[in-house]
DOLORO-617396 format. One record per residue (C-alpha): x, y, z; residue in one letter. Coordinates in steps of 0.25 Angstrom, whole numbers, plus 5000, padded with zeros to 4 digits. Layout:
<markols>
+------+------+------+------+
!    X !    Y !    Z ! type !
+------+------+------+------+
!    X !    Y !    Z !    A !
...
+------+------+------+------+
</markols>
This chain:
<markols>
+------+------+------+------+
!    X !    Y !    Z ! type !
+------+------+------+------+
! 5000 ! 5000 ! 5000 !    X !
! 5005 ! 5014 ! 4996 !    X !
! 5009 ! 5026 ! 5004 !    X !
! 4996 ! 5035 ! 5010 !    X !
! 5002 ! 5046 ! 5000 !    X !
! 5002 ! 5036 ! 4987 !    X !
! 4989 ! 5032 ! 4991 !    X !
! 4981 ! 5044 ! 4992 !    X !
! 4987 ! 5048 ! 4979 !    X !
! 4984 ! 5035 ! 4971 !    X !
! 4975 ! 5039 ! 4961 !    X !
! 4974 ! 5053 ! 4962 !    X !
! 4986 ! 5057 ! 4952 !    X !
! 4993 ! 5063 ! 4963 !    X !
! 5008 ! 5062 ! 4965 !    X !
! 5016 ! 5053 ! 4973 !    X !
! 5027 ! 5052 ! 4982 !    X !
! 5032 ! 5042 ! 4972 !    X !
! 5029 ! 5049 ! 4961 !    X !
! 5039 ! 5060 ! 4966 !    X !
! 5049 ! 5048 ! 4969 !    X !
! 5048 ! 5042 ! 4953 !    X !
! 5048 ! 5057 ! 4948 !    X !
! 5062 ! 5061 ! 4958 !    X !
! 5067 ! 5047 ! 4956 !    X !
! 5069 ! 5045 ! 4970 !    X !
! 5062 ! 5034 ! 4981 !    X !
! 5048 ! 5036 ! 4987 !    X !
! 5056 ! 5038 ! 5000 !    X !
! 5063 ! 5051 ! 4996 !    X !
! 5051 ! 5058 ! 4991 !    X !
! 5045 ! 5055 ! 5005 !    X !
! 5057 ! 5060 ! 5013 !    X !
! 5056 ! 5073 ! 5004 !    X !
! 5039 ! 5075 ! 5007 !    X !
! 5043 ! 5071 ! 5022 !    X !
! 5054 ! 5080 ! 5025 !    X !
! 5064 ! 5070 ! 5027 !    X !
! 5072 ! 5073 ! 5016 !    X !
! 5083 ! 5079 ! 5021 !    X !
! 5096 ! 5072 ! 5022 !    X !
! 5088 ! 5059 ! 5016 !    X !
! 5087 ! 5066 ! 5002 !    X !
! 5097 ! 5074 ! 4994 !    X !
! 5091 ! 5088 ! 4990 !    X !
! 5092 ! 5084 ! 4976 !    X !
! 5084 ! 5074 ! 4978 !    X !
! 5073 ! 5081 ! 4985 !    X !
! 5073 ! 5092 ! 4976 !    X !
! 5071 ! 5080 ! 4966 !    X !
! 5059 ! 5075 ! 4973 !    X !
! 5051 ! 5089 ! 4976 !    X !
! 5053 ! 5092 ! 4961 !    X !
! 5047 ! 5079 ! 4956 !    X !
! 5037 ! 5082 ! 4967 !    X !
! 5033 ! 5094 ! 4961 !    X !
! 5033 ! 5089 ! 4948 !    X !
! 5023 ! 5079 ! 4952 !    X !
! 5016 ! 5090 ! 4961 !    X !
! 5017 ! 5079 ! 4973 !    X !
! 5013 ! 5083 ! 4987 !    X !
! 5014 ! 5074 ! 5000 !    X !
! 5002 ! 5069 ! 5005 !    X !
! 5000 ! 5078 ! 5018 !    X !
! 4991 ! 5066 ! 5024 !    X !
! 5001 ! 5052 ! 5022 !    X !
! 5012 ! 5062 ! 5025 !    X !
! 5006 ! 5067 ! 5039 !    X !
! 5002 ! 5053 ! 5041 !    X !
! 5015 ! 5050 ! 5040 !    X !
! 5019 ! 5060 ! 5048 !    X !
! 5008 ! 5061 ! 5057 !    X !
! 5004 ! 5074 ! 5054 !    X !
! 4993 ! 5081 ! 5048 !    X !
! 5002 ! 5093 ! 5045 !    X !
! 4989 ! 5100 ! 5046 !    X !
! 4990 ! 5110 ! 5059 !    X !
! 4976 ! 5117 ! 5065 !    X !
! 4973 ! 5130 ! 5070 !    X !
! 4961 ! 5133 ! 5078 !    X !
! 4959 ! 5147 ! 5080 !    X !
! 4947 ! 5155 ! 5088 !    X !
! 4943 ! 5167 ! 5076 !    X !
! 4950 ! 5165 ! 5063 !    X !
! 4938 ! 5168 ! 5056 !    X !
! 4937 ! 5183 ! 5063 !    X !
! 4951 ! 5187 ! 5066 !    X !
! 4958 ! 5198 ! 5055 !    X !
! 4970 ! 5192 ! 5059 !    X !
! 4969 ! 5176 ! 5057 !    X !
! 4971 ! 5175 ! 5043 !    X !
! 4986 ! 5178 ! 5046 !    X !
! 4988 ! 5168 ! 5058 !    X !
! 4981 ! 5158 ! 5050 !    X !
! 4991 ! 5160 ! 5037 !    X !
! 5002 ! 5161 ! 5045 !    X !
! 5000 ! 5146 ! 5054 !    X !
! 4995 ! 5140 ! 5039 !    X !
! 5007 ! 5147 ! 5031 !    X !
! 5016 ! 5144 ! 5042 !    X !
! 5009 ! 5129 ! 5042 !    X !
! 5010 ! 5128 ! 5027 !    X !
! 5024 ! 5130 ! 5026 !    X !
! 5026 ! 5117 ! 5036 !    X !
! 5016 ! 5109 ! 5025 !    X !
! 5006 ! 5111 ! 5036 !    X !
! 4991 ! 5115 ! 5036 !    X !
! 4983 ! 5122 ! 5044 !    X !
! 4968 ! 5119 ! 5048 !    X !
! 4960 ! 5131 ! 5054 !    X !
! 4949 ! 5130 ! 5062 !    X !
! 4943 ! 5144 ! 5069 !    X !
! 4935 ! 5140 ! 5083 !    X !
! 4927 ! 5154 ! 5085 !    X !
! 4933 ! 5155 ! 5097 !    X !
! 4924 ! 5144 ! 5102 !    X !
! 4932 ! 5134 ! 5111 !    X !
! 4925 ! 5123 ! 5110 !    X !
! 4926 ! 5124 ! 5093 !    X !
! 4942 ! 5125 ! 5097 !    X !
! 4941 ! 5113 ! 5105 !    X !
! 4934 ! 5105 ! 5093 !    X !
! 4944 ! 5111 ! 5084 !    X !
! 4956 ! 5107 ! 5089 !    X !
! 4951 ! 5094 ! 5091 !    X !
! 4948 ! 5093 ! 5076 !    X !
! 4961 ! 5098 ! 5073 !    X !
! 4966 ! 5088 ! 5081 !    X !
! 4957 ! 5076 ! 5076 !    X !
! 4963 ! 5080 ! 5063 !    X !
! 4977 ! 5077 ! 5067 !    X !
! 4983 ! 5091 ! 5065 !    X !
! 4997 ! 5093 ! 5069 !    X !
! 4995 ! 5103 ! 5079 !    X !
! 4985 ! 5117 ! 5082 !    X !
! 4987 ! 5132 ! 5081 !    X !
! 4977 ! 5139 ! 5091 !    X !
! 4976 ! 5152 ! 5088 !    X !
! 4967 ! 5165 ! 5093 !    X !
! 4964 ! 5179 ! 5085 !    X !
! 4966 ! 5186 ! 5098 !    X !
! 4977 ! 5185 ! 5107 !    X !
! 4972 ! 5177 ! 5121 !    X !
! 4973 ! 5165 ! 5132 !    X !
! 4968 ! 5154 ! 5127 !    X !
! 4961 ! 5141 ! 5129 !    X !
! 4969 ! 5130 ! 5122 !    X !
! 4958 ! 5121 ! 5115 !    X !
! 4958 ! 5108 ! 5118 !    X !
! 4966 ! 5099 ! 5110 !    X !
! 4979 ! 5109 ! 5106 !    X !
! 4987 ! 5101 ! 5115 !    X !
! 4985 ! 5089 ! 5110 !    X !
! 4992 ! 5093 ! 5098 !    X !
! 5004 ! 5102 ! 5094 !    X !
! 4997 ! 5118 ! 5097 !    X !
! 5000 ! 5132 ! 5096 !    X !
! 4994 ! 5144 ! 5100 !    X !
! 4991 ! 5156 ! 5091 !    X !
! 4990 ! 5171 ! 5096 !    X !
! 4985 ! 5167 ! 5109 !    X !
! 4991 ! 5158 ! 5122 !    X !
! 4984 ! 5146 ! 5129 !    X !
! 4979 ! 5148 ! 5142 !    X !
! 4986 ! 5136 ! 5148 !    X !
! 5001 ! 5139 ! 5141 !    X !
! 5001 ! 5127 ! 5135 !    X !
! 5001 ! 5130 ! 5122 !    X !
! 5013 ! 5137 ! 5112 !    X !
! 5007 ! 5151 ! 5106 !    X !
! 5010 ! 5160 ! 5097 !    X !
! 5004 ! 5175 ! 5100 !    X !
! 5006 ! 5190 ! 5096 !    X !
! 5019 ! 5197 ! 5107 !    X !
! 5008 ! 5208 ! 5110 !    X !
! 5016 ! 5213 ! 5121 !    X !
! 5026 ! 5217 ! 5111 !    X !
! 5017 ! 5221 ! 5101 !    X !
! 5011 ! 5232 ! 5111 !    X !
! 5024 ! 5238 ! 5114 !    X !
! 5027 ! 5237 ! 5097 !    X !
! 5014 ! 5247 ! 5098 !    X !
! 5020 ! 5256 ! 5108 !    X !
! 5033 ! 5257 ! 5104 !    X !
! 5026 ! 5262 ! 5089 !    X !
! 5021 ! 5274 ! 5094 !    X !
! 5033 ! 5276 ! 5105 !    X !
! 5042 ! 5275 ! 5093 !    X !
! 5034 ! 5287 ! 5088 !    X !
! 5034 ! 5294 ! 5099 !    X !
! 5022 ! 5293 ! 5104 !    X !
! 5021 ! 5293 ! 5120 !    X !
! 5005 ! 5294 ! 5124 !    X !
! 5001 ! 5282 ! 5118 !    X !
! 4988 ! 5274 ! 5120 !    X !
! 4983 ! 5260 ! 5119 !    X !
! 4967 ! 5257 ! 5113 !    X !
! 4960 ! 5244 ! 5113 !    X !
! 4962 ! 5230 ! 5117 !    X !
! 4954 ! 5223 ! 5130 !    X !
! 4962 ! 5213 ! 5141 !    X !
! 4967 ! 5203 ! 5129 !    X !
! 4980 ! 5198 ! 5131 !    X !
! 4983 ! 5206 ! 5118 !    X !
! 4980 ! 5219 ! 5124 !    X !
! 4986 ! 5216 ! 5136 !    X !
! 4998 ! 5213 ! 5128 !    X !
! 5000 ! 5225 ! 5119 !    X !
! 4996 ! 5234 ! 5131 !    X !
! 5007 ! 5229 ! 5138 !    X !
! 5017 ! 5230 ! 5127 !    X !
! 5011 ! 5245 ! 5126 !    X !
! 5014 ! 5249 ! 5138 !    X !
! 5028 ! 5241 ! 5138 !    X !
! 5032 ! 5250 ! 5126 !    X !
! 5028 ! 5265 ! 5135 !    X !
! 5033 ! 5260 ! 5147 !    X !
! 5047 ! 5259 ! 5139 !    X !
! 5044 ! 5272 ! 5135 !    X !
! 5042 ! 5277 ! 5149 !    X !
! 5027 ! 5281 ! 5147 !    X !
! 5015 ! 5276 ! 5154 !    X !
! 5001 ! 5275 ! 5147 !    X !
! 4990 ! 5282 ! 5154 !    X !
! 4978 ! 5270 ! 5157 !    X !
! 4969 ! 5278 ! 5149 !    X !
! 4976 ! 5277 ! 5137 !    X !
! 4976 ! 5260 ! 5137 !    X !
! 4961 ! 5262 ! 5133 !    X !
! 4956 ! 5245 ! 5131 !    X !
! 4944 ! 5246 ! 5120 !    X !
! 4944 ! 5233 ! 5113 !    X !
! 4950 ! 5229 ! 5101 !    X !
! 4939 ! 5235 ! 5089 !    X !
! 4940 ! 5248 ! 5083 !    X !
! 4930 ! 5254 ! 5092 !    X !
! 4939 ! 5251 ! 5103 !    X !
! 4948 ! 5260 ! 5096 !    X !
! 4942 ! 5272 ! 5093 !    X !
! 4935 ! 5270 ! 5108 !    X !
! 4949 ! 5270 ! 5115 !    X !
! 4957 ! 5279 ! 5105 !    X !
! 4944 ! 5291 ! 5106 !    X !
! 4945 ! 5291 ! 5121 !    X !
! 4961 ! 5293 ! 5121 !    X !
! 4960 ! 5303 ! 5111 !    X !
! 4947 ! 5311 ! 5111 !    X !
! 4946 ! 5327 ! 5118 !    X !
! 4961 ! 5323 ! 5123 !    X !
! 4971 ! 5334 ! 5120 !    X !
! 4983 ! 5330 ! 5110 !    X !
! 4994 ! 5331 ! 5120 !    X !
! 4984 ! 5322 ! 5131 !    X !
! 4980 ! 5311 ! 5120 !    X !
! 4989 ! 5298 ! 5115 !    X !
! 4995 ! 5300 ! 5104 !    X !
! 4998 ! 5285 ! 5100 !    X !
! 4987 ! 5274 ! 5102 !    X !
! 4992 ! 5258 ! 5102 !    X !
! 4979 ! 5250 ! 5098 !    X !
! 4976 ! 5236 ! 5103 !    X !
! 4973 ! 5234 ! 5087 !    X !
! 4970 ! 5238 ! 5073 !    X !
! 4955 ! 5240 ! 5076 !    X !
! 4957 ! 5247 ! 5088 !    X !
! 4967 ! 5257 ! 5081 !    X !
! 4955 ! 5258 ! 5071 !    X !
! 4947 ! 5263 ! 5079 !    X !
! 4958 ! 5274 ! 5087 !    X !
! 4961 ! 5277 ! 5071 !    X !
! 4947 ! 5280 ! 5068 !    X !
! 4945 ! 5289 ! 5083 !    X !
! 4959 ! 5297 ! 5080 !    X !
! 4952 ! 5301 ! 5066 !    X !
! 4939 ! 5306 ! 5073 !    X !
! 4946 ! 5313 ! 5082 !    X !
! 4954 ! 5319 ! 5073 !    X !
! 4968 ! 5316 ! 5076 !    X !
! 4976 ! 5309 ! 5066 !    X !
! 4986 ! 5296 ! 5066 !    X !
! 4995 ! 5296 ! 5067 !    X !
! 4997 ! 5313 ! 5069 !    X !
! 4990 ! 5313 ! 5082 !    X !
! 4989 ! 5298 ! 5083 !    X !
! 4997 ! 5287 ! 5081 !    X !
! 4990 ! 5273 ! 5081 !    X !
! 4996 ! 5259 ! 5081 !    X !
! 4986 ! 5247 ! 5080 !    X !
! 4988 ! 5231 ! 5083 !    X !
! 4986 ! 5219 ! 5074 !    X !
! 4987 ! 5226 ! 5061 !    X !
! 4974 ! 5220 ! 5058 !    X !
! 4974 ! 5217 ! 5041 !    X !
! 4966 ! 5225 ! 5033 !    X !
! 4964 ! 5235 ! 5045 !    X !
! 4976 ! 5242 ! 5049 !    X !
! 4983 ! 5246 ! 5038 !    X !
! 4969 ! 5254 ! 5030 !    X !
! 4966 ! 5262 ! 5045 !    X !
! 4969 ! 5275 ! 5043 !    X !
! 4982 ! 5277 ! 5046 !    X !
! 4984 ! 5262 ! 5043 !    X !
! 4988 ! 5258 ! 5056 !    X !
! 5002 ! 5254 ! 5062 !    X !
! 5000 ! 5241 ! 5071 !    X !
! 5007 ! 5229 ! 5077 !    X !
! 5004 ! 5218 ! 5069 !    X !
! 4999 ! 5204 ! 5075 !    X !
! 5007 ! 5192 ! 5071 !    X !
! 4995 ! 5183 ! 5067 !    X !
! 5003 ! 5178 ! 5056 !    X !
! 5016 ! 5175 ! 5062 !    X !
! 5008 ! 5169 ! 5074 !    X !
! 5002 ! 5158 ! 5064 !    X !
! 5015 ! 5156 ! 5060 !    X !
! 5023 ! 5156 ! 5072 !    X !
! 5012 ! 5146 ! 5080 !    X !
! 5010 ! 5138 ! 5065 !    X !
! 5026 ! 5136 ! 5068 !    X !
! 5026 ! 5132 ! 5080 !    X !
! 5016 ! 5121 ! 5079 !    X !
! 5022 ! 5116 ! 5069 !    X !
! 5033 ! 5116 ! 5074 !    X !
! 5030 ! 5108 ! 5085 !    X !
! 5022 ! 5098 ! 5075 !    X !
! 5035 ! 5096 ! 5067 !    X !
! 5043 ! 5092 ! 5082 !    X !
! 5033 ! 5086 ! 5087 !    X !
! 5037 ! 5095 ! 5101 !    X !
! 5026 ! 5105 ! 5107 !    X !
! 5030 ! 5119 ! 5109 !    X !
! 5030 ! 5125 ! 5123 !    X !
! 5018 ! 5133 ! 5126 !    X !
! 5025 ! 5147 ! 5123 !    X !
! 5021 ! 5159 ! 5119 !    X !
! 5028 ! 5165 ! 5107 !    X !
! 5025 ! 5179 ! 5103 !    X !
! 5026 ! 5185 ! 5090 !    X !
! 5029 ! 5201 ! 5088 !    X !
! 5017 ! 5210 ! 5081 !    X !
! 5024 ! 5217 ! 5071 !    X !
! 5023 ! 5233 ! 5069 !    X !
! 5014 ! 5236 ! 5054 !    X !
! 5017 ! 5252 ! 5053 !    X !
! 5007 ! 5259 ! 5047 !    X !
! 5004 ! 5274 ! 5048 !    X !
! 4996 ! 5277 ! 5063 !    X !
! 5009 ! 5278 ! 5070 !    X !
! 5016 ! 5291 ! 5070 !    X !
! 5025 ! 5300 ! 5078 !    X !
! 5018 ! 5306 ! 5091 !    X !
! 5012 ! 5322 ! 5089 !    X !
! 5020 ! 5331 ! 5094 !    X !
! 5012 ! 5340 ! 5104 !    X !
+------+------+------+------+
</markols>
């Protein structure tokens, strides 16, 4: 009886493994250490060359199921996530992990819970039943989280969010850092009344408010209270938070620079400077967070912000499982952060003269 590859390819016209060996001239054996990584130092690099270009000649494949089989892999990986349907930014997380995924001839099965836990739960267990090699967890929003039931019964990461019991590896945003990359735009500008708009008790507004204030404490300058003004995370959060710092106050009694939690919320503190008639960055200078696509940079000004990493976190947490698949070794349950990069665009300016 043949090999499961020649078997599932009697009769449909597809290429072989040993048509590849009759076209190169070599054993069925070779072909099979080229296809199953083991050629090195078994074959000479002419001879592999020989075998990929008959390969191509003969627009063979592998067949990904005898050889998983063989290997006992699936190389399918899953990621469950809670909103991929709802979030701006998913698209990039999820072609960064599948990009990153494809690259190691890996693929990725999504499935997007709604946020409900007992749909996670199912899911992984799915994922699970189909013998996947390992999970990505990941959240749209930075937080604590519940690890479903099942991630550790197989190779896991987490993405942009941390388990509530540590026992997981994740991947998140350095918001901390991020905060201070904020601050430290409108310091370098010389701006010294600076403000913060938006954001609730999140760990991401805790974060980058703590980064803010690292950044002016450098400086030597203390923030009044009234001027962290915590409004949500919507434009009309924004324009709430940056009217009330602004309105009736005299130019010499008012920020001159506002640090929004994000892109909506700058939005919004755009849309009041406008109203109020002070212009950005003349009077104002605005830096945003997220650098939410097809947002940010149409605002007017387009908007300077500190970019989230949702791509390089797909990557980096794609990586890491993969990693871990291919040694067979789980990682520890650290947490490795990634810097927010600086998108300049034309809100920030140097600090009015008065």
């Amino acid at each position: 009886m043949g090999s499961t590859e020649e078997q599932r390819s009697a009769g449909s016209g597809r290429a072989t493994s040993r048509d590849v060996a009759r076209l190169a001239g070599v054993s069925h054996t070779a072909v099979s250490f080229v296809f199953n990584g083991r050629a090195e130092g078994n074959l000479s690099p002419a001879t592999q060359e020989r075998i990929r270009e008959a390969a191509a000649e003969l627009g063979y494949r592998p067949d990904p199921v005898a050889r998983g089989l063989r290997r006992r892999r699936t190389a399918v990986i899953g990621l469950v996530t809670d909103e991929i349907a709802s979030s701006p930014f998913a698209g990039r997380l999820l072609r960064g992990a599948m990009e990153t995924a494809w690259d190691s001839d890996h693929l990725v099965l999504t499935v997007d819970s709604g946020g409900d836990r007992a749909k996670e739960d199912a899911a992984v267990a799915e994922l699970l039943d189909r013998r996947v090699d390992g999970i990505i967890y990941a959240a749209m929003s930075l937080r604590r989280v519940r690890v479903p039931e099942g991630l550790h019964r197989t190779h896991s990461v987490l993405a942009n969010c941390v388990p509530d019991d540590d026992s997981l590896p994740s991947v998140v945003p350095a918001e901390r850092a991020g905060g201070r990359t904020a601050a430290r735009l409108l310091l370098d500008q010389g701006h010294r009344r600076i403000a913060l708009v938006g954001g609730q008790d999140d760990i991401a507004s805790v974060e980058r408010l703590r980064g803010f204030r690292d950044a002016l404490r450098a400086e030597g300058i203390t923030v009044p209270k009234e001027w962290i003004v915590r409004t949500g995370g919507e434009i009309s959060g924004g324009h709430e938070g940056a009217t009330r710092l602004l309105d009736g106050v005299p130019a010499d009694r008012r920020p001159t620079g506002i640090f929004c939690y994000n892109d909506r919320v700058a939005a919004g503190a755009l849309h009041a400077a406008t109203r109020l008639g002070l212009t950005v960055p003349g009077d104002l200078s605005v830096v945003g967070y997220d650098d939410q696509e097809h947002m940010a940079a149409f605002l007017d000004p387009p908007l300077t912000s500190v970019a989230l990493p949702h791509r390089a976190m797909g990557e980096a947490a794609a990586r890491l499982l993969l990693d871990a698949i291919d040694t067979g070794r789980t990682p520890p349950a650290t947490v490795r952060r990634l810097a927010c990069p600086v998108i300049s665009r034309s809100s920030v300016g140097p600090a009015p003269i008065r």
